[in-house]
Backbone as CSV, one residue per row, in Angstrom:
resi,resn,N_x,N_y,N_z,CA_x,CA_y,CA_z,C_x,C_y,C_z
1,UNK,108.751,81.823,92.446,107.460,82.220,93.013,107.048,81.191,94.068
2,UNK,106.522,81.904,95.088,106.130,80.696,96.120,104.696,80.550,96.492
3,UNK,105.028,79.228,96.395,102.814,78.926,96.638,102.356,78.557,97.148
4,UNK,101.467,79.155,98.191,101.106,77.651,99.010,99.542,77.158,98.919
5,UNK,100.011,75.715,99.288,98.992,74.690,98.313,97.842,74.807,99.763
6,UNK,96.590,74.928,99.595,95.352,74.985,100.597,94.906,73.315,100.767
7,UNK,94.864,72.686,101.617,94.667,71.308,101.326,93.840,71.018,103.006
8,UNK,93.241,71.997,103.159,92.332,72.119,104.402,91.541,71.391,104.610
9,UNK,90.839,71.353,103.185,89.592,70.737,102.864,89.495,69.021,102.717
10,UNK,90.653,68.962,102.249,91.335,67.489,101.973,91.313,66.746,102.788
11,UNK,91.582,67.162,104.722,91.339,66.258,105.540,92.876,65.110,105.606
12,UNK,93.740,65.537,105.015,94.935,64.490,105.016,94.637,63.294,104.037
13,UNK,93.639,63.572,103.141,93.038,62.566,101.891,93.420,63.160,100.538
14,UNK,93.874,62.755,99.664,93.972,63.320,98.653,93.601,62.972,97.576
15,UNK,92.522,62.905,96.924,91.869,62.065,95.726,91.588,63.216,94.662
16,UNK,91.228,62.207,93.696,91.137,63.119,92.061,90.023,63.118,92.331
17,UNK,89.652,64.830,91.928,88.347,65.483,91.861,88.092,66.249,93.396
18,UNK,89.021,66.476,94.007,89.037,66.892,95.040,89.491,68.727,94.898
19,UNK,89.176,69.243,95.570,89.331,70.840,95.208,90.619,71.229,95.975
20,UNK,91.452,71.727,94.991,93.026,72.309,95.250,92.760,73.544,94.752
21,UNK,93.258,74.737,95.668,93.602,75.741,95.220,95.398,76.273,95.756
22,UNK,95.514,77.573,94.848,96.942,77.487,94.858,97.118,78.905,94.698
23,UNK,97.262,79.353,96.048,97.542,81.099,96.200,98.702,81.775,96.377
24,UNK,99.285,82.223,95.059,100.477,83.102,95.378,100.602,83.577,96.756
25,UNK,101.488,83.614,97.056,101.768,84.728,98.103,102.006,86.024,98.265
26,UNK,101.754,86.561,96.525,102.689,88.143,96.588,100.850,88.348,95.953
27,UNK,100.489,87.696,95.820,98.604,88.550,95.076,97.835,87.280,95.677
28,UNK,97.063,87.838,96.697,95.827,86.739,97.129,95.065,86.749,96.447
29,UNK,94.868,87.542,95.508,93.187,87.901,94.597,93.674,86.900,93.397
30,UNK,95.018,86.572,93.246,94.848,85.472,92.204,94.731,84.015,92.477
31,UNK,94.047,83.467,92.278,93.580,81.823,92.474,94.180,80.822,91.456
32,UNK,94.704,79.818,91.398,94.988,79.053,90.414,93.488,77.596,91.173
33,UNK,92.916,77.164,90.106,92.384,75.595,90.246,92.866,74.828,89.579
34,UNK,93.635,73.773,90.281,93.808,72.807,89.397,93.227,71.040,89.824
């Protein structure tokens, strides 16, 4: 399955507590947060 990671928001920073989402590519309506 392939995923791609949204890291828009991130700014090229990546810290804990920072918002990752993680959208299939075969179903946009499903979201993973981790």
């Amino acid at each position: 399955i392939h995923l791609e990671l949204d890291v828009s928001e991130l700014n090229g920073d990546i810290r804990a507590g920072d918002h990752i989402a993680i959208y299939p590519r075969n179903d946009t309506n499903a979201v993973t947060e981790i």
